[in-house]
N, C-alpha and C positions, 0 to 999 in steps of 0.2 A: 633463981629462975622464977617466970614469973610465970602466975596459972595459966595455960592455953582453955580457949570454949571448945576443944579439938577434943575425944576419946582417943585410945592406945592404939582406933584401926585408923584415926584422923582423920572424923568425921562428928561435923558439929552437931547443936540442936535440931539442926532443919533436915538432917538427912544428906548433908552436902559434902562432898571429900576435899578435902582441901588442893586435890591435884585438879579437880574441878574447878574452882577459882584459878590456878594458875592458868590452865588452859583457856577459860572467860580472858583476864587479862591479854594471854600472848595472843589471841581469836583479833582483839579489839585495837590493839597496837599494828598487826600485821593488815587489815584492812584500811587503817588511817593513813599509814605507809603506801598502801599500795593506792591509796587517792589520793593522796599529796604529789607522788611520782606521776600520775598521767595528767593531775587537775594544776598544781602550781608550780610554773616553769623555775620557780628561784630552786626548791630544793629537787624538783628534776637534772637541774644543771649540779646541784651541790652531789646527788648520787652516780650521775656520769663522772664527777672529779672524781672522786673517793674510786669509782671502779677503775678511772684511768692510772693514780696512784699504786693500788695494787697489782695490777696489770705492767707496771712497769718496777715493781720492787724488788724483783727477781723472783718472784711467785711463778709468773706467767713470762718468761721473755719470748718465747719462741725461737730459742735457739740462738738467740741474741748475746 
């Protein structure tokens, strides 16, 4: 195993929790997402497929 800079409550040098980094990251990915879907038509259209696909996989039929 190799040394973590994390202490046993999993919190580095600076004071900082490591669930705090994760939630930095998912913060930063869930906004870029959500500007790509209103700002660039290509993967607007790529998240309509993907919702049409599940929507039609037996998740969602409506009674279909």
């Amino acid at each position: 195993m190799s040394k973590s800079k994390f202490d046993k409550n999993g919190i580095d040098s600076s004071g900082t929790h490591w669930l705090q980094y994760a939630a930095f990251a998912f913060s930063a990915f869930a906004i870029y997402t959500t500007w790509a879907f209103f700002i660039d038509y290509k993967f607007h259209n790529f998240v309509v497929n993907i919702f049409r696909v599940i929507d039609c996989s037996g998740f969602n039929c409506n009674g279909v």
